[in-house]
PDBQT receptor file of N, H, CA, C and O in Angstrom, charges set to zero:
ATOM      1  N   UNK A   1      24.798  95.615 130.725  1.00  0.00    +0.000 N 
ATOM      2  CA  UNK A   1      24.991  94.529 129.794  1.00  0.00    +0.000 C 
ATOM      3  C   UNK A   1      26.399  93.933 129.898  1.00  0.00    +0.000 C 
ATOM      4  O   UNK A   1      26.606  92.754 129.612  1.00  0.00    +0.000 OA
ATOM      5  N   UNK A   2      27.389  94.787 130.322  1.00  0.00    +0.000 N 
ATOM      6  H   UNK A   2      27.221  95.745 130.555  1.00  0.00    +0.000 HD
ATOM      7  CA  UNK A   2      29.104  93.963 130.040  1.00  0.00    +0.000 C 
ATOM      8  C   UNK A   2      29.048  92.810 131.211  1.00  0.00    +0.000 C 
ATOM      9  O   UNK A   2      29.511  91.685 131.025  1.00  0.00    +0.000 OA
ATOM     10  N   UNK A   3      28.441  93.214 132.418  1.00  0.00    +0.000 N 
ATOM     11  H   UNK A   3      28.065  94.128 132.570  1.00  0.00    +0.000 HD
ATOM     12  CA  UNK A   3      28.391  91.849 133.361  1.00  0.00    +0.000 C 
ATOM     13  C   UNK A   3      27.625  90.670 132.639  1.00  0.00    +0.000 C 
ATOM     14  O   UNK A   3      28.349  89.678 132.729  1.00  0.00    +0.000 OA
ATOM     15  N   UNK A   4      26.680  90.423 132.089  1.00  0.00    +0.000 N 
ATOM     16  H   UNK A   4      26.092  91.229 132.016  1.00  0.00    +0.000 HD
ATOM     17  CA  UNK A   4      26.595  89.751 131.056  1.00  0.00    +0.000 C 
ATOM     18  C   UNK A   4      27.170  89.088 130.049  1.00  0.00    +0.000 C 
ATOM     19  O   UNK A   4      27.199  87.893 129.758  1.00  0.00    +0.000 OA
ATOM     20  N   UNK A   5      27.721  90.252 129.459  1.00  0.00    +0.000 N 
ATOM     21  H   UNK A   5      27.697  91.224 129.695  1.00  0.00    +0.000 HD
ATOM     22  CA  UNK A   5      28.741  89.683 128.737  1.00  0.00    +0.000 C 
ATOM     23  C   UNK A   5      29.600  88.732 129.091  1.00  0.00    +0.000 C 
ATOM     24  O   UNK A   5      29.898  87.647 128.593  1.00  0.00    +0.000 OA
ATOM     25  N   UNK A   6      30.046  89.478 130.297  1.00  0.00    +0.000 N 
ATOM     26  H   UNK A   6      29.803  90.360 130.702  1.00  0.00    +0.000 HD
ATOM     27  CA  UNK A   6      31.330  89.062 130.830  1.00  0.00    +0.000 C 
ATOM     28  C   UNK A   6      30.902  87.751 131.416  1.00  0.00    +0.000 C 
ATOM     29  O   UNK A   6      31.774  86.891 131.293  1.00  0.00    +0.000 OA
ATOM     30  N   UNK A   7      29.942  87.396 131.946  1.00  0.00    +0.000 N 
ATOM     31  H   UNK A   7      29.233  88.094 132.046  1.00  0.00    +0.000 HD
ATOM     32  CA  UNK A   7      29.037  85.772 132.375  1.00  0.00    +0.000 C 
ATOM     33  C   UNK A   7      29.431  85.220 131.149  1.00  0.00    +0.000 C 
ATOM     34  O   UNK A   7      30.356  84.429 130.965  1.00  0.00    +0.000 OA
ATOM     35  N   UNK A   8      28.674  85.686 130.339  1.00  0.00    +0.000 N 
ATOM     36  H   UNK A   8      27.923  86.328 130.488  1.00  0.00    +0.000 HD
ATOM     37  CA  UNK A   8      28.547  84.103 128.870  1.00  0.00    +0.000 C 
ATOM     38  C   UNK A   8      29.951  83.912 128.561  1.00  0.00    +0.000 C 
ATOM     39  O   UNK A   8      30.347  82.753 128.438  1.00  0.00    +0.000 OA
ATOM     40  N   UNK A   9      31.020  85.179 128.373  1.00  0.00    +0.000 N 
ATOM     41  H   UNK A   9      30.698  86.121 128.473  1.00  0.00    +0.000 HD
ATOM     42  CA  UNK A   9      32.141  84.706 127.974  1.00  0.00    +0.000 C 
ATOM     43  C   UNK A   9      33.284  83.848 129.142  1.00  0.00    +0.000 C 
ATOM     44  O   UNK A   9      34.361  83.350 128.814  1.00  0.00    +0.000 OA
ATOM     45  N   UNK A  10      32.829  83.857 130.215  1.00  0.00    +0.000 N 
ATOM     46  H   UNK A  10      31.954  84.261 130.482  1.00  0.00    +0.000 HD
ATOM     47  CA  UNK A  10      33.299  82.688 131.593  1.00  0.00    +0.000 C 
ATOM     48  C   UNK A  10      32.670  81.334 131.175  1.00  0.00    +0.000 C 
ATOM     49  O   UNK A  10      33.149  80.206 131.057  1.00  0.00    +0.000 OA
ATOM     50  N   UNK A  11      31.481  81.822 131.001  1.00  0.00    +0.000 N 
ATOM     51  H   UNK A  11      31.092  82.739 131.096  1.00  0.00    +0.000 HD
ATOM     52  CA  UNK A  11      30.832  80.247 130.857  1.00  0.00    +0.000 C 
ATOM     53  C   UNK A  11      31.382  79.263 129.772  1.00  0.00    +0.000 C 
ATOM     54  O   UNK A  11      31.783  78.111 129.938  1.00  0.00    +0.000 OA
ATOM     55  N   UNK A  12      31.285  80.179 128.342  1.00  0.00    +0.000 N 
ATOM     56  H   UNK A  12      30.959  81.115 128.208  1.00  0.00    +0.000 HD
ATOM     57  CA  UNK A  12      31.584  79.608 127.082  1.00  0.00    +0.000 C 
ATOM     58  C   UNK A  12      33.371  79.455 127.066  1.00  0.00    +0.000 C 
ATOM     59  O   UNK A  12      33.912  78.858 126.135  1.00  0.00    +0.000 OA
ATOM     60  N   UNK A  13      34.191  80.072 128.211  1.00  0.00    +0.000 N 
ATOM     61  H   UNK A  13      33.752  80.557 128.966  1.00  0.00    +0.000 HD
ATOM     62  CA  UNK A  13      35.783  79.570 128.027  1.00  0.00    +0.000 C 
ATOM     63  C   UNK A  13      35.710  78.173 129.058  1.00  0.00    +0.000 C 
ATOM     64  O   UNK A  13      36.461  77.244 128.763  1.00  0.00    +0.000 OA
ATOM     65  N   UNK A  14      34.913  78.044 130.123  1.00  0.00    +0.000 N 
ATOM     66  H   UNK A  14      34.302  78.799 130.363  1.00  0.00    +0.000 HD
ATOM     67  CA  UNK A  14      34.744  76.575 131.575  1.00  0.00    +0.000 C 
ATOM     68  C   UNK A  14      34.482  76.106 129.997  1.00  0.00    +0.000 C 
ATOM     69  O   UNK A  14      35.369  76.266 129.159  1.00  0.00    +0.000 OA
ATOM     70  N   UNK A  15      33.352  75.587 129.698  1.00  0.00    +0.000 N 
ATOM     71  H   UNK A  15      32.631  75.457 130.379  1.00  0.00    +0.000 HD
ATOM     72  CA  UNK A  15      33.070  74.431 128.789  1.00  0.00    +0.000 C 
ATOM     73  C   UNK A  15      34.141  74.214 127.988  1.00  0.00    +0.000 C 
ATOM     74  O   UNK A  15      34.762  73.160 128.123  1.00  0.00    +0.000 OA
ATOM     75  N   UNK A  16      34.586  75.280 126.907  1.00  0.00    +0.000 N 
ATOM     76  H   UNK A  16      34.081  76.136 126.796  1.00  0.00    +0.000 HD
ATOM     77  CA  UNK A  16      35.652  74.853 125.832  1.00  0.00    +0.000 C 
ATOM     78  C   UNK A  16      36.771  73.973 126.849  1.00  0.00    +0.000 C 
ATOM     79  O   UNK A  16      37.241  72.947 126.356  1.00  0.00    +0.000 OA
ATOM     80  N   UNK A  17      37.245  74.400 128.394  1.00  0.00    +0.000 N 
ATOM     81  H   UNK A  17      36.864  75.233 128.794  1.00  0.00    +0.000 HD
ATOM     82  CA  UNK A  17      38.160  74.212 129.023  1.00  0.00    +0.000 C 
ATOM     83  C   UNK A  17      37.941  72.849 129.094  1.00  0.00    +0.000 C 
ATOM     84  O   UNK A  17      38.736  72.064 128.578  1.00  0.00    +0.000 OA
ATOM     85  N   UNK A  18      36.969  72.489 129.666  1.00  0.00    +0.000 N 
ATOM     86  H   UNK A  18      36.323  73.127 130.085  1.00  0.00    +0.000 HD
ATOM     87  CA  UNK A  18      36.418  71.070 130.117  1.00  0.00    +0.000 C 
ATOM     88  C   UNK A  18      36.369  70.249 128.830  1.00  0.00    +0.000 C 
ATOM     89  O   UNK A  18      36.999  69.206 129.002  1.00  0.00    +0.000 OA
ATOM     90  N   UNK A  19      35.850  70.338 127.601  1.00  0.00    +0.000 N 
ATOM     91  H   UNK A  19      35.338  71.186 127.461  1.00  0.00    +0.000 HD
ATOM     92  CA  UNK A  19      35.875  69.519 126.575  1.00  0.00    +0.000 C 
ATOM     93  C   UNK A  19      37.345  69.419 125.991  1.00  0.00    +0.000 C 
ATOM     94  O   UNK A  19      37.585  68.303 125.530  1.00  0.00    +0.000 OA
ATOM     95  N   UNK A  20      38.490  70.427 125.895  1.00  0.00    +0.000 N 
ATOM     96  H   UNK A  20      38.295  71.334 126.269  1.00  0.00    +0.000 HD
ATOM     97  CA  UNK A  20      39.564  70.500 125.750  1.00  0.00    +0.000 C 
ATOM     98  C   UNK A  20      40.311  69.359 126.457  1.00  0.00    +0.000 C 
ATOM     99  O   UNK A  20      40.991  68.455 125.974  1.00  0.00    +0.000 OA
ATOM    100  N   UNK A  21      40.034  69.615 127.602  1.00  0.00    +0.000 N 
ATOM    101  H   UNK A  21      39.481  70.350 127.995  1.00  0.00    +0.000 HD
ATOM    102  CA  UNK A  21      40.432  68.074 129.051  1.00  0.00    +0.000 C 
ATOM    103  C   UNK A  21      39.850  66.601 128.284  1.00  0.00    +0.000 C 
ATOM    104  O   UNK A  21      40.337  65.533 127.913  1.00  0.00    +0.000 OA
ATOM    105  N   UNK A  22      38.880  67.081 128.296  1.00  0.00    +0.000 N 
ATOM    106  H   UNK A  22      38.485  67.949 128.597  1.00  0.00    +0.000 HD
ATOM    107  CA  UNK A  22      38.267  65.533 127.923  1.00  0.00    +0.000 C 
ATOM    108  C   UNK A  22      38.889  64.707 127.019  1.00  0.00    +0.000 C 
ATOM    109  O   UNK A  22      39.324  63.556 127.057  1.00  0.00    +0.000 OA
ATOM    110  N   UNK A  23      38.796  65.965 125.833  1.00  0.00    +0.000 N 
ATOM    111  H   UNK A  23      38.443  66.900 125.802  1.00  0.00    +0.000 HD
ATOM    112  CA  UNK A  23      39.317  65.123 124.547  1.00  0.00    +0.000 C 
ATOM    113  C   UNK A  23      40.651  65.564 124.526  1.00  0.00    +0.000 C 
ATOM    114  O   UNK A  23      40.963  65.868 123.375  1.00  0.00    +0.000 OA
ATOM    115  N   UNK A  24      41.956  65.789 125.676  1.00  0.00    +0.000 N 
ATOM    116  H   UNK A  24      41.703  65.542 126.612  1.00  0.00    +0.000 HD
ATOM    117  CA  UNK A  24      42.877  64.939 125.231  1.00  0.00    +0.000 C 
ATOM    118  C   UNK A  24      43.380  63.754 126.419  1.00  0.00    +0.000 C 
ATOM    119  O   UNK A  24      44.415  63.252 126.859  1.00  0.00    +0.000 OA
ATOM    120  N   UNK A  25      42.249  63.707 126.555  1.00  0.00    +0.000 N 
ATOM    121  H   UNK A  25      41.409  64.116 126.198  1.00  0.00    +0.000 HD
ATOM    122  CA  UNK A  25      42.063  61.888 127.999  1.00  0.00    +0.000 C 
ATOM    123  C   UNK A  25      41.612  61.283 126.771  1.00  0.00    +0.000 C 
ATOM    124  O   UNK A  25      42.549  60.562 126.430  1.00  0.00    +0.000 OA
ATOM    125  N   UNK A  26      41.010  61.218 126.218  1.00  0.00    +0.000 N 
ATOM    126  H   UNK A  26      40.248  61.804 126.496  1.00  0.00    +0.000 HD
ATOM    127  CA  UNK A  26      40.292  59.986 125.124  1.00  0.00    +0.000 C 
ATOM    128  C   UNK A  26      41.413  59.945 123.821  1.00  0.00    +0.000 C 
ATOM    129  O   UNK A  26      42.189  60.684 123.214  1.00  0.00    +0.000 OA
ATOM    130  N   UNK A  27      40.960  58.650 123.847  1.00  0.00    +0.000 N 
ATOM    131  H   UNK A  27      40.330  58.050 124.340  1.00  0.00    +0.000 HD
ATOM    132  CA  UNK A  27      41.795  58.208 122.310  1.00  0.00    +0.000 C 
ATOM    133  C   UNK A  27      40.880  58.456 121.041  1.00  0.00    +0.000 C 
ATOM    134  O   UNK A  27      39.711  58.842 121.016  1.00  0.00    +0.000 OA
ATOM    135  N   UNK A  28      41.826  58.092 119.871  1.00  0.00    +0.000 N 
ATOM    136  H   UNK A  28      42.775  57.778 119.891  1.00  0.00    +0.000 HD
ATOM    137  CA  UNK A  28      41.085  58.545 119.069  1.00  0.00    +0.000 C 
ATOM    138  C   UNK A  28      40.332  57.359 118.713  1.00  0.00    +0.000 C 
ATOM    139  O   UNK A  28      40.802  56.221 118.724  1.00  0.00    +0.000 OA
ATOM    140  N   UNK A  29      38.851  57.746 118.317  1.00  0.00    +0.000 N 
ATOM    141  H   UNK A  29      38.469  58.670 118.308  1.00  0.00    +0.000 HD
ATOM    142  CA  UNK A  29      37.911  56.973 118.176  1.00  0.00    +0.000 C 
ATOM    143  C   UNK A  29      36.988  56.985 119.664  1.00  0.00    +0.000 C 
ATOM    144  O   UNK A  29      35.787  56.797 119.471  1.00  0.00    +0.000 OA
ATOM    145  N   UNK A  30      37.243  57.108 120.566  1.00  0.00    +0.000 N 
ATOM    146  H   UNK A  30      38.219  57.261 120.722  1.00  0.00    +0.000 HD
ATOM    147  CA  UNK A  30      36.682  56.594 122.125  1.00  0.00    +0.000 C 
ATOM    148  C   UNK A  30      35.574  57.523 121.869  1.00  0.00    +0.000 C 
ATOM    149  O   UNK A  30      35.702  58.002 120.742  1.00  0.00    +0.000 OA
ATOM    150  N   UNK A  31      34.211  58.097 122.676  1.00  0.00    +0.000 N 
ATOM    151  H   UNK A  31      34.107  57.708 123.591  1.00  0.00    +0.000 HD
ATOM    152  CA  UNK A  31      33.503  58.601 123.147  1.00  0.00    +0.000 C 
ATOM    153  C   UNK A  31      34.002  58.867 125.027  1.00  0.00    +0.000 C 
ATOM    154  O   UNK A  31      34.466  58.172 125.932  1.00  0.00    +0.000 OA
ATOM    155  N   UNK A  32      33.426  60.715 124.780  1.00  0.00    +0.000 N 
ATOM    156  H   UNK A  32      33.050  61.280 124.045  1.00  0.00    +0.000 HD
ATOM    157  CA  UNK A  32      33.269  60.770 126.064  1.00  0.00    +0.000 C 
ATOM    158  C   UNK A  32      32.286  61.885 126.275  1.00  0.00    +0.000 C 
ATOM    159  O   UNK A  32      32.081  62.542 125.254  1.00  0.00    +0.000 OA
ATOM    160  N   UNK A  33      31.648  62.251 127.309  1.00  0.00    +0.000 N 
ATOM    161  H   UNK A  33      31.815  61.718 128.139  1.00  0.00    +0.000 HD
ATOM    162  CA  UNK A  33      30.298  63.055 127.598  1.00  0.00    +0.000 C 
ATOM    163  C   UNK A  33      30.859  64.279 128.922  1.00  0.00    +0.000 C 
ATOM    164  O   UNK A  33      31.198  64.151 130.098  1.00  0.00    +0.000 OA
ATOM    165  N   UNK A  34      30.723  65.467 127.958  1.00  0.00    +0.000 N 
ATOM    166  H   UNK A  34      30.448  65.571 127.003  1.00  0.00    +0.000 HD
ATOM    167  CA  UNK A  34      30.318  66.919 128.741  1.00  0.00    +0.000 C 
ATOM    168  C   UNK A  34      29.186  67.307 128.659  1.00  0.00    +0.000 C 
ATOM    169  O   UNK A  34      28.466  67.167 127.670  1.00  0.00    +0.000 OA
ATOM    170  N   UNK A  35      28.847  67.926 129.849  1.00  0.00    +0.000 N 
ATOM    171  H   UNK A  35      29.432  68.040 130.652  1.00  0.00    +0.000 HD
ATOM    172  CA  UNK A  35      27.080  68.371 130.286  1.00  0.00    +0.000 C 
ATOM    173  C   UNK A  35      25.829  67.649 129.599  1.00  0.00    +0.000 C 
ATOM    174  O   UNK A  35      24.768  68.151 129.228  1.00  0.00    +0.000 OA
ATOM    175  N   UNK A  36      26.254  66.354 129.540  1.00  0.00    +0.000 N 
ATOM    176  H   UNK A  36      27.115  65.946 129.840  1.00  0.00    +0.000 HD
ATOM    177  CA  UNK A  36      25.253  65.542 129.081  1.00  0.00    +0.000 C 
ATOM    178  C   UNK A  36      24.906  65.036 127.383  1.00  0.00    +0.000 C 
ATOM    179  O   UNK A  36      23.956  64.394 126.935  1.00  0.00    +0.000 OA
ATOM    180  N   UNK A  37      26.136  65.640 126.688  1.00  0.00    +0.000 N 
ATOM    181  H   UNK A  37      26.908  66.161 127.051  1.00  0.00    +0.000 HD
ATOM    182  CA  UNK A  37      25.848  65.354 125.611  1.00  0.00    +0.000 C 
ATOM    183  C   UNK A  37      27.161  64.658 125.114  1.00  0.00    +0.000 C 
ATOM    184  O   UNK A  37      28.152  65.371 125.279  1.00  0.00    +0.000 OA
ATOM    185  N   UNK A  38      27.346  63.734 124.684  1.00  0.00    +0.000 N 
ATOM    186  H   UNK A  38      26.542  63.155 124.550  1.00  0.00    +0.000 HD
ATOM    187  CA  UNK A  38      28.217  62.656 124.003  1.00  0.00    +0.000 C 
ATOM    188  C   UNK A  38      28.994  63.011 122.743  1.00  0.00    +0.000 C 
ATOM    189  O   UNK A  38      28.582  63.052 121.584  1.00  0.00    +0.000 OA
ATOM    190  N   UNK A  39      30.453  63.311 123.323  1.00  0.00    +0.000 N 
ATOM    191  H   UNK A  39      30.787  63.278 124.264  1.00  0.00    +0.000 HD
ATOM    192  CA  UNK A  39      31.260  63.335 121.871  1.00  0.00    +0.000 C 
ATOM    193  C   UNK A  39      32.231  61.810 121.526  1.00  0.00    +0.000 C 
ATOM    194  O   UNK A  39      32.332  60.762 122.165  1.00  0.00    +0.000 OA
ATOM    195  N   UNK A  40      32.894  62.306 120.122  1.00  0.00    +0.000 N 
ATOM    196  H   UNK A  40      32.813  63.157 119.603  1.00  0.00    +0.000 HD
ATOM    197  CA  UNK A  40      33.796  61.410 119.994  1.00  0.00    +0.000 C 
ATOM    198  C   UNK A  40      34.794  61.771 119.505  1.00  0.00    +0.000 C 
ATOM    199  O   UNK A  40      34.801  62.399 118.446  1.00  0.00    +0.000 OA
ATOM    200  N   UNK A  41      36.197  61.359 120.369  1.00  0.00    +0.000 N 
ATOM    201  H   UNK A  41      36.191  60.849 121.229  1.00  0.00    +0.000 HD
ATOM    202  CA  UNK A  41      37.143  62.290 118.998  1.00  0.00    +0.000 C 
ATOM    203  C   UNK A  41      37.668  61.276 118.446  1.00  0.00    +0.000 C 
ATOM    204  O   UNK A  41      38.064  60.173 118.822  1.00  0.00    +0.000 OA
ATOM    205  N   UNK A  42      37.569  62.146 116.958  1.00  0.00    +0.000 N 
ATOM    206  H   UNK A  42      37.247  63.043 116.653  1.00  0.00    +0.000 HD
ATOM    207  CA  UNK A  42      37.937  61.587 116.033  1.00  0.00    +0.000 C 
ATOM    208  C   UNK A  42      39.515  61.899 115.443  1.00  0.00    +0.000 C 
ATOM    209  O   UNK A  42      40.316  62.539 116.124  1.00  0.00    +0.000 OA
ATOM    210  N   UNK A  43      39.889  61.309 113.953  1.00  0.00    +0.000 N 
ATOM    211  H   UNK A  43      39.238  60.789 113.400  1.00  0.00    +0.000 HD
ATOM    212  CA  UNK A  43      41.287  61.746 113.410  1.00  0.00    +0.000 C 
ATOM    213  C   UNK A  43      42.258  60.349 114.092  1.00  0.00    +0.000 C 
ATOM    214  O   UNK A  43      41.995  59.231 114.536  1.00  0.00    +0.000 OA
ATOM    215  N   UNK A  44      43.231  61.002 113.913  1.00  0.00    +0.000 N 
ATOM    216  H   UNK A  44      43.444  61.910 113.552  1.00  0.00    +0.000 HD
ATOM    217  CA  UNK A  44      44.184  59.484 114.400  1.00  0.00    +0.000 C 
ATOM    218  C   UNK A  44      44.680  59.788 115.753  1.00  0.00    +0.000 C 
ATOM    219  O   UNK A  44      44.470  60.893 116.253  1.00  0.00    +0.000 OA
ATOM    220  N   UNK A  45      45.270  58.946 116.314  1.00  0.00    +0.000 N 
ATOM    221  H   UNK A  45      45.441  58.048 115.908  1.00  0.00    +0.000 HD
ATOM    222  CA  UNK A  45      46.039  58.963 117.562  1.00  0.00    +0.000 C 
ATOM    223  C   UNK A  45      47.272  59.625 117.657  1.00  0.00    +0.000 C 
ATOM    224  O   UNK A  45      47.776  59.888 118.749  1.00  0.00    +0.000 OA
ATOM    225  N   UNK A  46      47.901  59.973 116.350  1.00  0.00    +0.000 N 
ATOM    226  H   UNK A  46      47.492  59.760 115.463  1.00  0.00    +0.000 HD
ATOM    227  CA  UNK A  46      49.105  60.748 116.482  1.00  0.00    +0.000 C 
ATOM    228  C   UNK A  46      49.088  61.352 114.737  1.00  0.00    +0.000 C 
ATOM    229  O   UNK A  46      48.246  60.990 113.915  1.00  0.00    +0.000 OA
ATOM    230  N   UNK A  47      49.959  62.104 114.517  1.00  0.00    +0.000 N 
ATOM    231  H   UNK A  47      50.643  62.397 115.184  1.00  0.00    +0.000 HD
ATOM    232  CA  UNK A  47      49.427  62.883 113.616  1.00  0.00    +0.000 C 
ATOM    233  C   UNK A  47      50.943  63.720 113.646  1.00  0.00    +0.000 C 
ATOM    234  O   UNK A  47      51.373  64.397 114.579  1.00  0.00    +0.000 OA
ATOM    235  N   UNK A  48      51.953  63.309 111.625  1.00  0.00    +0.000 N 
ATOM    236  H   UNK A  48      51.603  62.759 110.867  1.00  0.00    +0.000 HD
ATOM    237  CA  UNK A  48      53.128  64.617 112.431  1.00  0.00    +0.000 C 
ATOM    238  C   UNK A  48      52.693  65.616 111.246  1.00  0.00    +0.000 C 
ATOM    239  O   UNK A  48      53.681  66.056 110.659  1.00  0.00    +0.000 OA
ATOM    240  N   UNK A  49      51.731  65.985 110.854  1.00  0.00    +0.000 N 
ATOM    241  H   UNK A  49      50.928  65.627 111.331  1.00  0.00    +0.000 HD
ATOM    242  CA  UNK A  49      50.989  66.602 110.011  1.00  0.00    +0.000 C 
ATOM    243  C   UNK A  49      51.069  68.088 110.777  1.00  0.00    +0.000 C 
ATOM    244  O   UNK A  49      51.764  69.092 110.624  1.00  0.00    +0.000 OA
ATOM    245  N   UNK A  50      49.877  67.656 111.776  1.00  0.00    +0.000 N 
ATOM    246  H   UNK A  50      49.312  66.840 111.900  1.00  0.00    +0.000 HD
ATOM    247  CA  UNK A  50      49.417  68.750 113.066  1.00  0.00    +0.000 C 
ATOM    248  C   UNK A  50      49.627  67.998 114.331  1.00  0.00    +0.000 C 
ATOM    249  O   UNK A  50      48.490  67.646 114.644  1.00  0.00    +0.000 OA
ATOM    250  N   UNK A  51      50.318  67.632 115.080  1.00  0.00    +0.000 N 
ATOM    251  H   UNK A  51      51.242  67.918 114.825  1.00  0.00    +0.000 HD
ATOM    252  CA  UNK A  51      50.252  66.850 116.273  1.00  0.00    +0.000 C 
ATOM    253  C   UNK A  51      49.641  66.938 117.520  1.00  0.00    +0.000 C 
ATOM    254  O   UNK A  51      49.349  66.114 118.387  1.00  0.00    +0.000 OA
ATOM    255  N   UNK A  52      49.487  68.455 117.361  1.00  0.00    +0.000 N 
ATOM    256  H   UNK A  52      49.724  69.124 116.657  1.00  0.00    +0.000 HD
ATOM    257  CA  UNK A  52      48.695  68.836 118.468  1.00  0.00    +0.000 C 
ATOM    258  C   UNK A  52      47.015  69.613 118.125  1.00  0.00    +0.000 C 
ATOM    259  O   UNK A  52      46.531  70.674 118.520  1.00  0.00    +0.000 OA
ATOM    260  N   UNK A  53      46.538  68.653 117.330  1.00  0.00    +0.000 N 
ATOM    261  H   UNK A  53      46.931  67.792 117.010  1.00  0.00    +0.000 HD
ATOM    262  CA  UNK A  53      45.044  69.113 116.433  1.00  0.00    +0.000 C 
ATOM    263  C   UNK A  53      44.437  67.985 116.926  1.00  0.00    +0.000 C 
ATOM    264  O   UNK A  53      44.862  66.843 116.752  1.00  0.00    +0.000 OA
ATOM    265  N   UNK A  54      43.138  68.379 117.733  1.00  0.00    +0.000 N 
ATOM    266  H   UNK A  54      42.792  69.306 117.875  1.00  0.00    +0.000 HD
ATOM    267  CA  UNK A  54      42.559  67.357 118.130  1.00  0.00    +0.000 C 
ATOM    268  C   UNK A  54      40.657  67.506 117.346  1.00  0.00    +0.000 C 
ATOM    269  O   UNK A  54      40.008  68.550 117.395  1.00  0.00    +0.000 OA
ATOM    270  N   UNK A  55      40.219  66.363 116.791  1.00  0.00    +0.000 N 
ATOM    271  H   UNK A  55      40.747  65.514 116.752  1.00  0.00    +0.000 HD
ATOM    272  CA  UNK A  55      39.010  66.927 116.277  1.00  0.00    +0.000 C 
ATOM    273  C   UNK A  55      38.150  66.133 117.008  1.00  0.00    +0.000 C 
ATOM    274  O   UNK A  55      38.509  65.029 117.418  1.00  0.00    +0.000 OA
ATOM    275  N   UNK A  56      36.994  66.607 117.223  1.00  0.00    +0.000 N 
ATOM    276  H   UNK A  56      36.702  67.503 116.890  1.00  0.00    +0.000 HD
ATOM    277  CA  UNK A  56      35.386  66.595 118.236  1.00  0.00    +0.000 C 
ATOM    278  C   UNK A  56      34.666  66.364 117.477  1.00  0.00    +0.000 C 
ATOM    279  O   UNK A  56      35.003  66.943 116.444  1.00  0.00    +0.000 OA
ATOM    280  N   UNK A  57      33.383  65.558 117.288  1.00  0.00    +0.000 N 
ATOM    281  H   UNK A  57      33.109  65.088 118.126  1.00  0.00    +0.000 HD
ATOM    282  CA  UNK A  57      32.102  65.770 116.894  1.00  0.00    +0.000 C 
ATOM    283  C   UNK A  57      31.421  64.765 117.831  1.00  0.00    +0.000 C 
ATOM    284  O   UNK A  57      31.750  63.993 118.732  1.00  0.00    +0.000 OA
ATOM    285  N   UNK A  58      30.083  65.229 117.045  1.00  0.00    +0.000 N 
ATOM    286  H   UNK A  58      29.816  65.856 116.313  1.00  0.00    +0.000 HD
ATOM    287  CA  UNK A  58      28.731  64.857 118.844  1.00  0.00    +0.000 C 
ATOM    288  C   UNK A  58      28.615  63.407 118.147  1.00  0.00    +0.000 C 
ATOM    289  O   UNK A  58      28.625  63.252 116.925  1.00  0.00    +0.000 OA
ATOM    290  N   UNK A  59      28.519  62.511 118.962  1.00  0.00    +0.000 N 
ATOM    291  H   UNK A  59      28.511  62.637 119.954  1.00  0.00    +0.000 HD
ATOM    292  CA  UNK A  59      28.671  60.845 118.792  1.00  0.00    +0.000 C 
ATOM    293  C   UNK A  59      27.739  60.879 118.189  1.00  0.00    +0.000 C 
ATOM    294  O   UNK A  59      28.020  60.504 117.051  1.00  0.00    +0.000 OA
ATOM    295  N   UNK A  60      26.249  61.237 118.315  1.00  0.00    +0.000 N 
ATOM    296  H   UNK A  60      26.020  61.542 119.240  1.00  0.00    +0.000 HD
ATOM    297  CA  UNK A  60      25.232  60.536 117.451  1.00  0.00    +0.000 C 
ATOM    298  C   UNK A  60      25.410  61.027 115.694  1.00  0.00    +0.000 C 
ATOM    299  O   UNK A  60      24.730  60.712 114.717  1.00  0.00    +0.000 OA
ATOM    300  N   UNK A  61      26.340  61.707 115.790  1.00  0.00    +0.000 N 
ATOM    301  H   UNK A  61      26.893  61.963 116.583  1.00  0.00    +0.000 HD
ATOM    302  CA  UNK A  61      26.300  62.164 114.242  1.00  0.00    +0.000 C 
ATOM    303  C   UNK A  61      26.754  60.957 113.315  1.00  0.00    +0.000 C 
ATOM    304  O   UNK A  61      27.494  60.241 113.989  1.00  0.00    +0.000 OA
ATOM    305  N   UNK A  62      26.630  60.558 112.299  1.00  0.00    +0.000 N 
ATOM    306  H   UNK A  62      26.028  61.140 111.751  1.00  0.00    +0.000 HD
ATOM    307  CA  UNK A  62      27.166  59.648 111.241  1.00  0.00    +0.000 C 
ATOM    308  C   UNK A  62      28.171  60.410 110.967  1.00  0.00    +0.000 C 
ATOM    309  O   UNK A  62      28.194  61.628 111.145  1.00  0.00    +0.000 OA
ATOM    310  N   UNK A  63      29.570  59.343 110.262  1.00  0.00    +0.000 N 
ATOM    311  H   UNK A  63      29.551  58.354 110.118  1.00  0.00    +0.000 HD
ATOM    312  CA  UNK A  63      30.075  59.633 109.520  1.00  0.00    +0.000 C 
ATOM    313  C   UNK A  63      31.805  60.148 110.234  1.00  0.00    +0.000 C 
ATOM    314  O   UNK A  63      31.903  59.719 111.384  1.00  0.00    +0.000 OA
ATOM    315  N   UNK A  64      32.878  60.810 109.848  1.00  0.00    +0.000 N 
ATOM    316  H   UNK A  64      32.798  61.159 108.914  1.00  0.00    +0.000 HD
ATOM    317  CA  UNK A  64      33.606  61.174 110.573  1.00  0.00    +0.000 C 
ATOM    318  C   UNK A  64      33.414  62.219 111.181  1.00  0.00    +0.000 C 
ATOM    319  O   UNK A  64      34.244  62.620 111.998  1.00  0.00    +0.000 OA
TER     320      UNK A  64
């Protein structure tokens, strides 16, 4: 089972890695698409609150 393990937890750090990339190429508001499914990040473009807080949700969702 740990080779297993050890698969899903490679797989599930590539994706976070890749959506991490994505959304800090996009502005805020833009849409952009990993493995086929469409996000958008949201929040503002700069921020001296948290500056380095970036927030995600899946484009077809309503709302922020």
């Amino acid at each position: 089972m740990l080779p297993r393990l050890i698969t899903a937890a490679e797989d599930e750090l590539d994706a976070a890695g890749r959506m991490l990339s994505a959304a800090r190429d996009a502005a805020a508001g833009e849409e952009f698409t990993i493995d086929g499914q469409r996000y958008r990040r949201t929040g503002r473009g700069s921020s001296t609150w948290r500056p380095s807080a970036l927030f995600v949700t899946p484009a077809d969702q309503p709302g922020r």
